[in-house]
PDBQT receptor file of N, H, CA, C and O in Angstrom, charges set to zero:
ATOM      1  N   UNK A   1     138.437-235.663 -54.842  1.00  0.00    +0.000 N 
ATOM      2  CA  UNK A   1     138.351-234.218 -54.766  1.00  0.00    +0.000 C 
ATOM      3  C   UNK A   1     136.983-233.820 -54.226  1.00  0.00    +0.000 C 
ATOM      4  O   UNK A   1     136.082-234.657 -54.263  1.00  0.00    +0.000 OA
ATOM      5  N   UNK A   2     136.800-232.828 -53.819  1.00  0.00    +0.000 N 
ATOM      6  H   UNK A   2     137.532-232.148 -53.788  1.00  0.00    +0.000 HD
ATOM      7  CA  UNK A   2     135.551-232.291 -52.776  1.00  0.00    +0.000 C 
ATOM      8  C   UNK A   2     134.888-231.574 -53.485  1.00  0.00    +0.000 C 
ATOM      9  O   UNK A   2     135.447-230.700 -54.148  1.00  0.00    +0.000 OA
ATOM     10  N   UNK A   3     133.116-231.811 -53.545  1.00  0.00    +0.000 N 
ATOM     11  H   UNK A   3     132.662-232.521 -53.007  1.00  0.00    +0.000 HD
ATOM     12  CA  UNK A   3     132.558-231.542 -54.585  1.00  0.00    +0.000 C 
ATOM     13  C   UNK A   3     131.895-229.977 -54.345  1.00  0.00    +0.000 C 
ATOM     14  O   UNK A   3     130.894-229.533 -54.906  1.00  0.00    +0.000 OA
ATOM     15  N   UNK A   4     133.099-229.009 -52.946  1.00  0.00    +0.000 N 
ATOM     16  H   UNK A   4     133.912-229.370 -52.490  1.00  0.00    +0.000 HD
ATOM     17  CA  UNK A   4     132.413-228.343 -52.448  1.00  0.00    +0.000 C 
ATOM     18  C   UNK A   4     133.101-227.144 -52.852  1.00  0.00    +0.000 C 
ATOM     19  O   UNK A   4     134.284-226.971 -52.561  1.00  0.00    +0.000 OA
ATOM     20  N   UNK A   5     132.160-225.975 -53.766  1.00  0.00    +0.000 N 
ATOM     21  H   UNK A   5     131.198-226.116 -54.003  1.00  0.00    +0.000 HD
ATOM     22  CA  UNK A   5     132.891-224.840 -54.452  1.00  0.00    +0.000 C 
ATOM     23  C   UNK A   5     132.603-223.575 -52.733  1.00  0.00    +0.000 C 
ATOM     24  O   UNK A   5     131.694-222.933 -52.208  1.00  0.00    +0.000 OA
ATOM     25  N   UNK A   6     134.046-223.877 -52.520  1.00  0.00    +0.000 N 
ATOM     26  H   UNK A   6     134.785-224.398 -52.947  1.00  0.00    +0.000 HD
ATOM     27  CA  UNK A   6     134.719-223.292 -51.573  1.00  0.00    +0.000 C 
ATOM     28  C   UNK A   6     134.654-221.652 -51.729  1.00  0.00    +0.000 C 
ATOM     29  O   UNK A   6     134.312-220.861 -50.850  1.00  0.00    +0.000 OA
ATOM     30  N   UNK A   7     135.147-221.291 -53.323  1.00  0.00    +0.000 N 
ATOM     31  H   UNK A   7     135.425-221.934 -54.037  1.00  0.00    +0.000 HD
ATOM     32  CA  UNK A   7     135.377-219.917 -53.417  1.00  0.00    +0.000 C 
ATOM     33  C   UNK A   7     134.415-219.538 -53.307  1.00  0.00    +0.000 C 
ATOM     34  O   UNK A   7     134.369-218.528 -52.605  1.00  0.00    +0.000 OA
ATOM     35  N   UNK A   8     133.495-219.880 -53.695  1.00  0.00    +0.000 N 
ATOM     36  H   UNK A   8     133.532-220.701 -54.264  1.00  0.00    +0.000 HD
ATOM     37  CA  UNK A   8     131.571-219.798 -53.592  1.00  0.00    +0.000 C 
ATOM     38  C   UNK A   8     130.934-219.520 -52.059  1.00  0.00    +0.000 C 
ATOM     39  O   UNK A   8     130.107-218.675 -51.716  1.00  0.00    +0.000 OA
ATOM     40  N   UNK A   9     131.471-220.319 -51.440  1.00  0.00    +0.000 N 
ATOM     41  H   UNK A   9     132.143-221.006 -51.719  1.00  0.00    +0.000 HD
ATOM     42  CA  UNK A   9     130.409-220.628 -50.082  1.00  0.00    +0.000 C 
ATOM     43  C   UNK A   9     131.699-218.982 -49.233  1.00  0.00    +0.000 C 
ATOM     44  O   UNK A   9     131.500-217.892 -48.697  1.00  0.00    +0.000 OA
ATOM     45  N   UNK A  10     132.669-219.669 -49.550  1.00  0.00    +0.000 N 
ATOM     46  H   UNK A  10     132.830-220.555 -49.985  1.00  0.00    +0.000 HD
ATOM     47  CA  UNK A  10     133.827-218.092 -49.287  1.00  0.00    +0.000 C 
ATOM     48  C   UNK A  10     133.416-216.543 -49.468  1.00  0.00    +0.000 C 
ATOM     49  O   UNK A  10     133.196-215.722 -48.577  1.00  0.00    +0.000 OA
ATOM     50  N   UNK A  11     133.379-216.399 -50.620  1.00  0.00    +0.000 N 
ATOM     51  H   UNK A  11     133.558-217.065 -51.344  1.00  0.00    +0.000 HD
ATOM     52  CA  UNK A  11     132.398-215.298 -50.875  1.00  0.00    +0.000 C 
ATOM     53  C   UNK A  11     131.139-214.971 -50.812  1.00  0.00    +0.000 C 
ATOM     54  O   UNK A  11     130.856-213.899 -51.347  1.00  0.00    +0.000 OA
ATOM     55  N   UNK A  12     130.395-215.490 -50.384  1.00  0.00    +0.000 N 
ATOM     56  H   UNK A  12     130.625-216.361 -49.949  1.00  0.00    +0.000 HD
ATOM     57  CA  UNK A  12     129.090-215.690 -49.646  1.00  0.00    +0.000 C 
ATOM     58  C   UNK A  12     129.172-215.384 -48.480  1.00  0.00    +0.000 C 
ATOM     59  O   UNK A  12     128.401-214.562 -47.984  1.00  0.00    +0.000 OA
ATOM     60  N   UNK A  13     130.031-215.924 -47.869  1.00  0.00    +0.000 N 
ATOM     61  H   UNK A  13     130.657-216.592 -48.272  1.00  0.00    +0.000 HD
ATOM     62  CA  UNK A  13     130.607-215.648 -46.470  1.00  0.00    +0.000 C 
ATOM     63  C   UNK A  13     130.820-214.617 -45.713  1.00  0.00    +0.000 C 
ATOM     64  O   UNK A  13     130.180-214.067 -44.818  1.00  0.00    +0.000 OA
ATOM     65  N   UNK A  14     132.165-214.384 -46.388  1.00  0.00    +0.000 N 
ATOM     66  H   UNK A  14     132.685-214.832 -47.116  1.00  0.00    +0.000 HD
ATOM     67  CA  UNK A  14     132.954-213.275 -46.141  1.00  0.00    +0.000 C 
ATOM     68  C   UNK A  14     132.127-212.019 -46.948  1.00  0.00    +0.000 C 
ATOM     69  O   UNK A  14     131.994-211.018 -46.245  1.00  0.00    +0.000 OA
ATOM     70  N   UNK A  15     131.697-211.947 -47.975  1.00  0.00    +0.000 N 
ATOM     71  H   UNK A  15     131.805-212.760 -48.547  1.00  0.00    +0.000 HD
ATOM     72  CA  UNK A  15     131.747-210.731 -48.546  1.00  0.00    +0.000 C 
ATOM     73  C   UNK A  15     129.797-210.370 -48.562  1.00  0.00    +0.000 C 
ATOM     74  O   UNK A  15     129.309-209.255 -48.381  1.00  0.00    +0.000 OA
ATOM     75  N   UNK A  16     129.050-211.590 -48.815  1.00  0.00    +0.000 N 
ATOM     76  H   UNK A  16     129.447-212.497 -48.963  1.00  0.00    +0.000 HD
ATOM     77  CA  UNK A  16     127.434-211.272 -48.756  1.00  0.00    +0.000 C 
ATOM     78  C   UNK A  16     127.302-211.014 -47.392  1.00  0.00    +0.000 C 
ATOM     79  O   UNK A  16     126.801-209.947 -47.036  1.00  0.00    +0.000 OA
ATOM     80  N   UNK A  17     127.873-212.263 -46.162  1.00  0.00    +0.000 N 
ATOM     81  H   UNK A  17     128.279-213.129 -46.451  1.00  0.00    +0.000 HD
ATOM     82  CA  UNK A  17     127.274-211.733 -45.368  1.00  0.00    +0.000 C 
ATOM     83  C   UNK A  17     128.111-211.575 -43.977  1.00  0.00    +0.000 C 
ATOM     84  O   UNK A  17     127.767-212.045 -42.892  1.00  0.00    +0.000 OA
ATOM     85  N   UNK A  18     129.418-210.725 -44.274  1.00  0.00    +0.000 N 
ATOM     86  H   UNK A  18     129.698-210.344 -45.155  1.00  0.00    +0.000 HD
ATOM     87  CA  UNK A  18     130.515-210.252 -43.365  1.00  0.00    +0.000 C 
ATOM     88  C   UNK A  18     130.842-210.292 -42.501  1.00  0.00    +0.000 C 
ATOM     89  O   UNK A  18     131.081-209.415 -41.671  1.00  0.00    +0.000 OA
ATOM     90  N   UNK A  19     130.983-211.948 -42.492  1.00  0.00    +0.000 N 
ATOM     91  H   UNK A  19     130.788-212.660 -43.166  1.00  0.00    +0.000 HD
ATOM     92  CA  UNK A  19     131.220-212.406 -41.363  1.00  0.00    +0.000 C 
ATOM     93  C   UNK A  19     133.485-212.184 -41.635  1.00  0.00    +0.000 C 
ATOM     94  O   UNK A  19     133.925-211.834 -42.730  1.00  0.00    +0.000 OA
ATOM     95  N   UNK A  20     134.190-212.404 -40.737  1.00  0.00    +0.000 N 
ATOM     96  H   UNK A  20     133.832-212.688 -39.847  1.00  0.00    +0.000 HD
ATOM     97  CA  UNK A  20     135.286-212.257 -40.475  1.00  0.00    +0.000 C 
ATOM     98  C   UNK A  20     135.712-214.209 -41.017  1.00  0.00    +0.000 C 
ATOM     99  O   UNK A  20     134.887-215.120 -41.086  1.00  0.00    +0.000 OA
ATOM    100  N   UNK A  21     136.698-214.268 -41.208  1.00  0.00    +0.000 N 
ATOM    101  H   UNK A  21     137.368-213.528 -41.152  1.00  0.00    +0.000 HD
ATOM    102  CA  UNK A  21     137.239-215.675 -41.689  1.00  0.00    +0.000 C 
ATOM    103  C   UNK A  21     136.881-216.422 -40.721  1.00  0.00    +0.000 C 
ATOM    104  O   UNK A  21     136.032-217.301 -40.867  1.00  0.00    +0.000 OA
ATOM    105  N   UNK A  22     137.729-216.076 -39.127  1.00  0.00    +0.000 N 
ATOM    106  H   UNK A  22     138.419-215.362 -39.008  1.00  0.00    +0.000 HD
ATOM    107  CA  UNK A  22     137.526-217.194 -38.053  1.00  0.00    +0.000 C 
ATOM    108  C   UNK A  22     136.000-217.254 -37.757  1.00  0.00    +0.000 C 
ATOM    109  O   UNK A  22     135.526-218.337 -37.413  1.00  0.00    +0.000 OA
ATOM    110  N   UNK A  23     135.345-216.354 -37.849  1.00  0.00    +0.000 N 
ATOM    111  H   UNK A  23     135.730-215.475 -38.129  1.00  0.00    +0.000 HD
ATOM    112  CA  UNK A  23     133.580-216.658 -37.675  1.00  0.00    +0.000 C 
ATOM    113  C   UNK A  23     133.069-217.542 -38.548  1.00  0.00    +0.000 C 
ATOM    114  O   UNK A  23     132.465-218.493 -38.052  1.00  0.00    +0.000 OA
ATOM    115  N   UNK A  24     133.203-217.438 -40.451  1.00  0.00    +0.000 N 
ATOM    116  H   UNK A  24     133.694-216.665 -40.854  1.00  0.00    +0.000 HD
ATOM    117  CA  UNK A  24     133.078-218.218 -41.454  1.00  0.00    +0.000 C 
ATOM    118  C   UNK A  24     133.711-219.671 -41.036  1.00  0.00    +0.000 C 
ATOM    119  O   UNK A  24     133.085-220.728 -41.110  1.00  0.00    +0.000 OA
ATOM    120  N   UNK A  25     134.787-219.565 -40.676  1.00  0.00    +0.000 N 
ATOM    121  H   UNK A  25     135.296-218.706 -40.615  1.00  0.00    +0.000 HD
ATOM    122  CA  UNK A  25     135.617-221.662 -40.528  1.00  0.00    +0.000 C 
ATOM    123  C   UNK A  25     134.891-221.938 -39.126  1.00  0.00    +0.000 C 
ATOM    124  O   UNK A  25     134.871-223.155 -38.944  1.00  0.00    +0.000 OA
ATOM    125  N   UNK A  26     134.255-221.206 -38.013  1.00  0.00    +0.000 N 
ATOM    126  H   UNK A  26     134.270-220.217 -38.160  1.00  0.00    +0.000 HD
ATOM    127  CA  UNK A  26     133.712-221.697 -37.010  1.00  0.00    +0.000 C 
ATOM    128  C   UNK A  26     132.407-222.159 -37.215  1.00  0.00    +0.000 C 
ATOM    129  O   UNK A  26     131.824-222.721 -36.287  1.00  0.00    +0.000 OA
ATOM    130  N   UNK A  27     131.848-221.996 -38.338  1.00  0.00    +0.000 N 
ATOM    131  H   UNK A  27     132.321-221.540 -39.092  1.00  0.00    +0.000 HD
ATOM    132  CA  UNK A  27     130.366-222.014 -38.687  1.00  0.00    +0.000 C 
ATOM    133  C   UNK A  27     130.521-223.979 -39.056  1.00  0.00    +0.000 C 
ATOM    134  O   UNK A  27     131.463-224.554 -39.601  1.00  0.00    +0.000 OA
ATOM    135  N   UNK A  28     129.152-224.609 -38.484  1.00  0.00    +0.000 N 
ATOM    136  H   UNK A  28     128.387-224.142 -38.042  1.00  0.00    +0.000 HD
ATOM    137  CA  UNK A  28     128.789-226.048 -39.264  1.00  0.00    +0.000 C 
ATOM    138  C   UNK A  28     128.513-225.614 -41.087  1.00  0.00    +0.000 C 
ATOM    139  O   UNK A  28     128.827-224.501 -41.510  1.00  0.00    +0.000 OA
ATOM    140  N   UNK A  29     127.921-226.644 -41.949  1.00  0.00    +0.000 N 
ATOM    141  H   UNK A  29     127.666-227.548 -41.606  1.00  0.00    +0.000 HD
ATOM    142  CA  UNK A  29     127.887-226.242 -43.126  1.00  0.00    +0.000 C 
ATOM    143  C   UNK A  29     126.414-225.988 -42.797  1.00  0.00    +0.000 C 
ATOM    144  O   UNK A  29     125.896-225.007 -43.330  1.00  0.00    +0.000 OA
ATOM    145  N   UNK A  30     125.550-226.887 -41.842  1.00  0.00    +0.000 N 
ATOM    146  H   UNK A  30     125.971-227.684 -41.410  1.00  0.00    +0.000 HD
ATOM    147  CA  UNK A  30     124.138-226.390 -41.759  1.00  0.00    +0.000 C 
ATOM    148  C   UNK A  30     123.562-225.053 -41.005  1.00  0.00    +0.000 C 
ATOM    149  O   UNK A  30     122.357-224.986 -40.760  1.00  0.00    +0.000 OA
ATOM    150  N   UNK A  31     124.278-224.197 -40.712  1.00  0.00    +0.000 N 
ATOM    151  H   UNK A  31     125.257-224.251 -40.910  1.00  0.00    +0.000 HD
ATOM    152  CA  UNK A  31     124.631-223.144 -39.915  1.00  0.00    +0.000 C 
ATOM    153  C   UNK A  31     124.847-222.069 -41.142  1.00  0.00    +0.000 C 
ATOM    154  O   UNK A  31     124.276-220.995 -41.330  1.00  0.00    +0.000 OA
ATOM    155  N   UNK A  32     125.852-222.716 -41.902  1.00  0.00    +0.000 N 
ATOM    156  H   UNK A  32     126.317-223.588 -41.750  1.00  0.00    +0.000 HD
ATOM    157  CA  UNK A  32     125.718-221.537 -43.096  1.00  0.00    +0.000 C 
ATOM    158  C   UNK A  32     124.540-221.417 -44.122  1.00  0.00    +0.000 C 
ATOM    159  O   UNK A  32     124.093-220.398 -44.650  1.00  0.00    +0.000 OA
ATOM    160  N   UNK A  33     124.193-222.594 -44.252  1.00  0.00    +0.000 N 
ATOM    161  H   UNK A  33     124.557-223.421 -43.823  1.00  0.00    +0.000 HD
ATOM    162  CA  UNK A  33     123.194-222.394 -45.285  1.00  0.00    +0.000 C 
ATOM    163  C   UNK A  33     122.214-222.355 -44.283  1.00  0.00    +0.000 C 
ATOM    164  O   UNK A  33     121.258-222.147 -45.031  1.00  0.00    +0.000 OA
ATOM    165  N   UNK A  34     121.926-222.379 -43.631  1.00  0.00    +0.000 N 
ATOM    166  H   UNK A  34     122.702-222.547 -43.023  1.00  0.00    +0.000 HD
ATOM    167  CA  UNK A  34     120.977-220.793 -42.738  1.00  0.00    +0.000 C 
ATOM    168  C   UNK A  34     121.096-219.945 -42.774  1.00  0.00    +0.000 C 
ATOM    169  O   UNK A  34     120.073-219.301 -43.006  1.00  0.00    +0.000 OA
ATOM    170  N   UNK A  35     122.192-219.281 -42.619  1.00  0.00    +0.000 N 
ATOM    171  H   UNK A  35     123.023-219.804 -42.431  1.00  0.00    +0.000 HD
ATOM    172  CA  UNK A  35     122.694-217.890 -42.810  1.00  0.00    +0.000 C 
ATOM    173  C   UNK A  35     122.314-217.351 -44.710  1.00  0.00    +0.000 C 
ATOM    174  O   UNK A  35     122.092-216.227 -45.162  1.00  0.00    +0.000 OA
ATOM    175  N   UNK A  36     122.371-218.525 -45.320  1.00  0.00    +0.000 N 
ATOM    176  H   UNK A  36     122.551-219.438 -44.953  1.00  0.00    +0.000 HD
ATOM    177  CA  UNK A  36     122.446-217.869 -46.425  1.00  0.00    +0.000 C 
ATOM    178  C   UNK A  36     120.686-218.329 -47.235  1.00  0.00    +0.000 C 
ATOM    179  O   UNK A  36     120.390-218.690 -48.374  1.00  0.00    +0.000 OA
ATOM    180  N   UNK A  37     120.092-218.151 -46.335  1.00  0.00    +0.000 N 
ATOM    181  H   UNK A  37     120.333-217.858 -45.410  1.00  0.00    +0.000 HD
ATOM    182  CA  UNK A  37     118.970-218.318 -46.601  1.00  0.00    +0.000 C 
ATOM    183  C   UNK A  37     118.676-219.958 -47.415  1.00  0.00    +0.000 C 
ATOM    184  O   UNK A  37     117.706-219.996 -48.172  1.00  0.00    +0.000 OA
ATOM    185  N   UNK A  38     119.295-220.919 -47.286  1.00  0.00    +0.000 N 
ATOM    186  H   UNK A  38     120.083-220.889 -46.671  1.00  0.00    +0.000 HD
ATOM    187  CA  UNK A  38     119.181-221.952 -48.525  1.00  0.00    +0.000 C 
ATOM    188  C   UNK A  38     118.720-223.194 -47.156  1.00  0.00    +0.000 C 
ATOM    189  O   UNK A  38     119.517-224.095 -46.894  1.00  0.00    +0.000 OA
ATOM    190  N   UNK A  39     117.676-223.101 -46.561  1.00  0.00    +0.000 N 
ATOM    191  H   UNK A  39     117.029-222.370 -46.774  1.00  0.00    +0.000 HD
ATOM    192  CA  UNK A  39     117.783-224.526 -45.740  1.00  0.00    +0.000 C 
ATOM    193  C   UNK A  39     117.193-225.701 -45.941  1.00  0.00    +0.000 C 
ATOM    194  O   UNK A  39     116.899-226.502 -45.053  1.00  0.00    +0.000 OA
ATOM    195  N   UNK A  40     116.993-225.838 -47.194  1.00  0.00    +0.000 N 
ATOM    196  H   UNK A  40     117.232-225.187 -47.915  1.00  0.00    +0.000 HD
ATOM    197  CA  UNK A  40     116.647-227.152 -47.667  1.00  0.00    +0.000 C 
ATOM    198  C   UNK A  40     115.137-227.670 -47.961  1.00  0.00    +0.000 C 
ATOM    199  O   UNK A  40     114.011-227.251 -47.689  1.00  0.00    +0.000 OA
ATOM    200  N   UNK A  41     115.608-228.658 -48.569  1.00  0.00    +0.000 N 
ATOM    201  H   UNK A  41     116.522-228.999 -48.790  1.00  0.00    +0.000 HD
ATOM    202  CA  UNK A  41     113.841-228.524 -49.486  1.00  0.00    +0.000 C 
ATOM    203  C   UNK A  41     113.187-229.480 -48.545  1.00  0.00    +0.000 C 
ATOM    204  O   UNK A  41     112.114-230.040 -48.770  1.00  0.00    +0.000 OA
ATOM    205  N   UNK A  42     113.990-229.639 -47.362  1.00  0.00    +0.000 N 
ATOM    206  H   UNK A  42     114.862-229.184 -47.178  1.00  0.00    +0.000 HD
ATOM    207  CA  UNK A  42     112.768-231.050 -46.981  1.00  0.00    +0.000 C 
ATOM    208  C   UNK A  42     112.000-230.156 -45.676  1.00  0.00    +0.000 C 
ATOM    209  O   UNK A  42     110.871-230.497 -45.322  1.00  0.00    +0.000 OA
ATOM    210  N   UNK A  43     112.677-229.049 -45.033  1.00  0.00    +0.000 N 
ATOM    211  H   UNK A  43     113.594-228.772 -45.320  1.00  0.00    +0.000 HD
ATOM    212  CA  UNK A  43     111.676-228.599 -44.544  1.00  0.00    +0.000 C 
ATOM    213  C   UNK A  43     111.694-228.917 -43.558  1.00  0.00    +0.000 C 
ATOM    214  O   UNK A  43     112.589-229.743 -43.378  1.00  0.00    +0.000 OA
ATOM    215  N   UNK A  44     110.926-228.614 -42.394  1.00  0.00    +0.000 N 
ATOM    216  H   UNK A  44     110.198-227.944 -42.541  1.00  0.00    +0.000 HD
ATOM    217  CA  UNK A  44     110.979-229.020 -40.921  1.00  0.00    +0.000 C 
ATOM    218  C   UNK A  44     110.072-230.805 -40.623  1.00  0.00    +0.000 C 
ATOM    219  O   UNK A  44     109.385-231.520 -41.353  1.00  0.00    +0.000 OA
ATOM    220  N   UNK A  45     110.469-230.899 -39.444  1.00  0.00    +0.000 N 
ATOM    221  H   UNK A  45     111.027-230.319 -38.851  1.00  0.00    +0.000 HD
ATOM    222  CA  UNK A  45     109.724-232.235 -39.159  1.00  0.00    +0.000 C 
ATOM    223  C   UNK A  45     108.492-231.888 -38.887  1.00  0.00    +0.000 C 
ATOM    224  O   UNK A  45     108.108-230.958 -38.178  1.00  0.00    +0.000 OA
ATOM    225  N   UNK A  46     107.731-232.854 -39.616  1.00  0.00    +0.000 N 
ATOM    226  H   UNK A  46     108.043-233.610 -40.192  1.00  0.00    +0.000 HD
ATOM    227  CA  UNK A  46     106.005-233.039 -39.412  1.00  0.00    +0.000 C 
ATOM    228  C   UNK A  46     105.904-233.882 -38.176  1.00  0.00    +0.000 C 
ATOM    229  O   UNK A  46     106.894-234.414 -37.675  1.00  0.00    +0.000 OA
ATOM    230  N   UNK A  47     104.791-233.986 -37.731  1.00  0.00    +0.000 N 
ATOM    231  H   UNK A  47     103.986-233.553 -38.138  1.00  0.00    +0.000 HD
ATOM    232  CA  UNK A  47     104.253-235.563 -36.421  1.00  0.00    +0.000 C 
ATOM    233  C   UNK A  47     104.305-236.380 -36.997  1.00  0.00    +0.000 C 
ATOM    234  O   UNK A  47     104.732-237.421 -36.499  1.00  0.00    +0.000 OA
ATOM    235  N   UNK A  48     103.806-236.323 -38.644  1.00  0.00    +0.000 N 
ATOM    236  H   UNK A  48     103.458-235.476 -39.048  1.00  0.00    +0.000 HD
ATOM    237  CA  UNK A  48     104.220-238.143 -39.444  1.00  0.00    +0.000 C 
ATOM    238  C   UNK A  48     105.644-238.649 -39.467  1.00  0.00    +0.000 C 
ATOM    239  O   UNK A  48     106.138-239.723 -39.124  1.00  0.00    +0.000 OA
ATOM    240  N   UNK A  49     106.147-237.543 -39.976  1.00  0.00    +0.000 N 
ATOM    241  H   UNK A  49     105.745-236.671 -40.254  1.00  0.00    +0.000 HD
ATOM    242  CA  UNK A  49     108.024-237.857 -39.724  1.00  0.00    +0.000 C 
ATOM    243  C   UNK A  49     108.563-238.695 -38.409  1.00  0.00    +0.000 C 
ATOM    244  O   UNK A  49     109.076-239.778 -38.129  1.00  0.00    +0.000 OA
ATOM    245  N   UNK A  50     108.087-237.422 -37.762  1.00  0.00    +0.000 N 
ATOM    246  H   UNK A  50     107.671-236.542 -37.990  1.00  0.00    +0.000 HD
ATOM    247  CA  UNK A  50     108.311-237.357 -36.205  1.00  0.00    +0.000 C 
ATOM    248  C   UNK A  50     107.932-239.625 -35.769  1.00  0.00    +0.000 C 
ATOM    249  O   UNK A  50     108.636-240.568 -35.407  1.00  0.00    +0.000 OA
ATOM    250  N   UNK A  51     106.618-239.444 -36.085  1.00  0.00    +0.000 N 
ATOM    251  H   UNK A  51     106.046-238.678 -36.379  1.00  0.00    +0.000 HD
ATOM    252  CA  UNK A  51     106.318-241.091 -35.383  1.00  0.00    +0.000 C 
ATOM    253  C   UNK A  51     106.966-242.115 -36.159  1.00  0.00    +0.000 C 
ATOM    254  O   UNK A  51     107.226-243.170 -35.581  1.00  0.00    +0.000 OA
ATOM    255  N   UNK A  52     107.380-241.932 -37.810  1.00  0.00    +0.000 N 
ATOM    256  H   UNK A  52     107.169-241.075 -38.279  1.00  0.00    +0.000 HD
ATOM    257  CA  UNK A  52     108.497-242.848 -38.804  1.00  0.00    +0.000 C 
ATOM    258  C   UNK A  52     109.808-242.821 -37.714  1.00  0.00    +0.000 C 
ATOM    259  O   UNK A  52     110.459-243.789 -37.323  1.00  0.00    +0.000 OA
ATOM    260  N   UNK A  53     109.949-241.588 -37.408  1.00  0.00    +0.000 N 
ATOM    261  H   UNK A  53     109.420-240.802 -37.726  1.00  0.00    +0.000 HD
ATOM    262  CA  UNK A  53     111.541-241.631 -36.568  1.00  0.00    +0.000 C 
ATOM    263  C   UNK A  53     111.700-242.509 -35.629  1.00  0.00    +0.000 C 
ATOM    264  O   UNK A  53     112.654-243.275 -35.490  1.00  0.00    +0.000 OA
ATOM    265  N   UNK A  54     110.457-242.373 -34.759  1.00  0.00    +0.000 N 
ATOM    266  H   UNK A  54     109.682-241.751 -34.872  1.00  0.00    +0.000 HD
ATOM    267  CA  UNK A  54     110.257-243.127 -33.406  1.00  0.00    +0.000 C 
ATOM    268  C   UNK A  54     110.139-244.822 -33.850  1.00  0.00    +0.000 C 
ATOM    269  O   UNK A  54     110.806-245.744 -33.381  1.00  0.00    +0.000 OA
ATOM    270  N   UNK A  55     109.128-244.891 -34.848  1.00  0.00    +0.000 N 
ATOM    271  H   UNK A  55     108.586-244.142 -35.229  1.00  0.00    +0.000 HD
ATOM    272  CA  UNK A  55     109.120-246.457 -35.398  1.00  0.00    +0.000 C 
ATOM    273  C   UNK A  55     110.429-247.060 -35.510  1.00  0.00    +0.000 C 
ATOM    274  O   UNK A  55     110.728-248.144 -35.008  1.00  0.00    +0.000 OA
ATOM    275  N   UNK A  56     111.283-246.238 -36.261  1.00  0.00    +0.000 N 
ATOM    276  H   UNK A  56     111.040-245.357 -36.669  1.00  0.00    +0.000 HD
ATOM    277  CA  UNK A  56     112.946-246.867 -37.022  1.00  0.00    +0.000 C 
ATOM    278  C   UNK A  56     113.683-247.378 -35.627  1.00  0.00    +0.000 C 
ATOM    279  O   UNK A  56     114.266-248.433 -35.379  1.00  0.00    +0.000 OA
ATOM    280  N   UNK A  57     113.374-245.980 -34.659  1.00  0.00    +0.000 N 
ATOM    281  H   UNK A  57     112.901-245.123 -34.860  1.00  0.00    +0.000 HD
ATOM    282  CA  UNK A  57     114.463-246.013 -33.837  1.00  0.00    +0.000 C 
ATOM    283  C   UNK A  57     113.691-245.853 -32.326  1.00  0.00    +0.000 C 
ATOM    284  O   UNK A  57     113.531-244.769 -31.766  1.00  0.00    +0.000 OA
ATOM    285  N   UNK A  58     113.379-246.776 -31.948  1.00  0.00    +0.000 N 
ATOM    286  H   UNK A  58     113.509-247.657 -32.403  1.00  0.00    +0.000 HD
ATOM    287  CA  UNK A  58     112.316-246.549 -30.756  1.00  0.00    +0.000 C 
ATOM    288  C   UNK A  58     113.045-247.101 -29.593  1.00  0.00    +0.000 C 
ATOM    289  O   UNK A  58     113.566-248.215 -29.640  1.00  0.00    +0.000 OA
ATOM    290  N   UNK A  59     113.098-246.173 -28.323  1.00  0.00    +0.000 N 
ATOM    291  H   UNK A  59     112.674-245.268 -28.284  1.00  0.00    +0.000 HD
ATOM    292  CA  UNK A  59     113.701-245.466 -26.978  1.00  0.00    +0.000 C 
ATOM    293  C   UNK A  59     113.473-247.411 -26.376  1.00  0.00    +0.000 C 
ATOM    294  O   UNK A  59     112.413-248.020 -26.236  1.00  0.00    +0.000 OA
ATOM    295  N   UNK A  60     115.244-248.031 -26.094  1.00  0.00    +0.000 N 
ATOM    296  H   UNK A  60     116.105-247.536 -26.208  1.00  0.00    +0.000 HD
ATOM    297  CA  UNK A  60     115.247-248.821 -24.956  1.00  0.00    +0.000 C 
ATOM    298  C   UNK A  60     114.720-248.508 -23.997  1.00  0.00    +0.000 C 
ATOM    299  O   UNK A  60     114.952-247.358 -23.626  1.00  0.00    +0.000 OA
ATOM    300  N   UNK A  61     113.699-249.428 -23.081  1.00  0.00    +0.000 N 
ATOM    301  H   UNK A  61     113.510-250.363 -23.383  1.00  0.00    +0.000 HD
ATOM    302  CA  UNK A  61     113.349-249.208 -22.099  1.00  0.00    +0.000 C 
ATOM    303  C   UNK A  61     114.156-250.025 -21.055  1.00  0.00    +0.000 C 
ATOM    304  O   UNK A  61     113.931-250.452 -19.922  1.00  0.00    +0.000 OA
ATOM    305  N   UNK A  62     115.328-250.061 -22.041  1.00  0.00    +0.000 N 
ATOM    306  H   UNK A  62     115.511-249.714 -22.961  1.00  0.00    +0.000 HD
ATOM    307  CA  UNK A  62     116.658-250.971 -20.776  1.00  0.00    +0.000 C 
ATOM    308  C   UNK A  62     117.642-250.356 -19.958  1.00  0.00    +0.000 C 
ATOM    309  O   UNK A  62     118.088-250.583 -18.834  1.00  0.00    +0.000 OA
ATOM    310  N   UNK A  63     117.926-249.223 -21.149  1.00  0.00    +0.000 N 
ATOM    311  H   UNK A  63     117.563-249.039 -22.062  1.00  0.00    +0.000 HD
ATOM    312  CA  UNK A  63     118.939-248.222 -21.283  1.00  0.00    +0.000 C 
ATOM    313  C   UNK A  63     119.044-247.288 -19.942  1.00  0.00    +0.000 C 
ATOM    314  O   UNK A  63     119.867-246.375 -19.889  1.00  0.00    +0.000 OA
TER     315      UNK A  63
C-alpha cells in the first residue's frame, strides 16, 4: 500500500492552491511540493556537493 496521503496532497491541491484536477495529476511530486512551499531540508547544491557529484560520477572522456 502507498505511503502517500493522497486526500492530503488532493486538498492541498485542488482547494489551497486551485489548481483544476488535470493541472494537479500533470504536476511531478517535486513540482508540488514547490508549489506548496515544502522543498526539502537538504536545500540547494553547494560547490562541495557539486565536486562529491563529479568525484562519484566523473564525465567519460570516451563517450
Amino acid at each position: 500500500m502507498s505511503d502517500v496521503a493522497w486526500p492530503k496532497l488532493l486538498r492541498a491541491g485542488l482547494r489551497d492552491l486551485g489548481l483544476r484536477p488535470a493541472e494537479f495529476w500533470a504536476l511531478t511530486p517535486a513540482e508540488l511540493m514547490v508549489m506548496l512551499g515544502r522543498e526539502g531540508a537538504a536545500g540547494s547544491l553547494d560547490r562541495a556537493g557539486f565536486d562529491a557529484l563529479l568525484a562519484a560520477f566523473p564525465d567519460d572522456a570516451n563517450e
